[in-house]
C-alpha positions, -999 to 999 in steps of 0.1 A, spaced: 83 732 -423 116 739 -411 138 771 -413 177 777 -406 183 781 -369 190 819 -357 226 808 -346 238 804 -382 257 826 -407 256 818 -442 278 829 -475 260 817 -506 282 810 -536 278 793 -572 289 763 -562 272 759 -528 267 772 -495 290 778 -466 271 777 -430 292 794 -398 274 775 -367 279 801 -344 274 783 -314 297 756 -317 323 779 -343 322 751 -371 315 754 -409 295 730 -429 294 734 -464 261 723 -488 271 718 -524 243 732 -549 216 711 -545 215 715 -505 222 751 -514 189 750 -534 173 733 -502 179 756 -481 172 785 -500 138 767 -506 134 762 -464 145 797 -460 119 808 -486 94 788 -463 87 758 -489 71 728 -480 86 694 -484 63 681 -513 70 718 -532 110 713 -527 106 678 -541 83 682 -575 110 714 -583 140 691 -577 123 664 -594 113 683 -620 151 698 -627 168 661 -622 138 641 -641 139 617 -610 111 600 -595 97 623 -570 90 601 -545 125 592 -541 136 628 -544 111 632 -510 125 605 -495 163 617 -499 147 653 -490 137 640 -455 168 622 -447 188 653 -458 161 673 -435 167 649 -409 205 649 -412 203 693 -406 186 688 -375 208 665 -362 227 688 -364 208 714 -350 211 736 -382 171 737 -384 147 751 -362 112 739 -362 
């Protein structure tokens, strides 16, 4: 799975996360369910784990919760936020 790139600096919050991209000096900011995501990714989580807990918490199906997971994953390394 993937994990946050080295180039990032990151101030976790209750209501979120805020990311400093150091390479390009921009901020993205992940409310509290990309928060959660990237805590899980950090924590070395699979996809299929990150999805049953979300699913679990939200009561929604999890294979749509896996399919917004990938696009979301997909979207952070377009971005280059993710390293593989």
């Amino acid at each position: 799975m993937s994990s946050p790139a080295v180039h990032l600096r990151m101030v976790f919050g209750p209501d979120g996360v805020t990311i400093l991209d150091t390479e390009t000096d921009s901020l993205i900011r992940l409310n509290a369910t990309g928060s959660f995501i990237w805590q899980a990714l950090q924590a070395g989580k699979r996809l299929d784990e990150i999805a049953l807990e979300l699913a679990s918490e939200t009561g929604a199906d999890p294979a749509i919760v896996k399919g917004d997971l990938r696009d979301f994953i997909a979207k952070l390394r377009s971005q280059r936020l993710l390293a593989d």
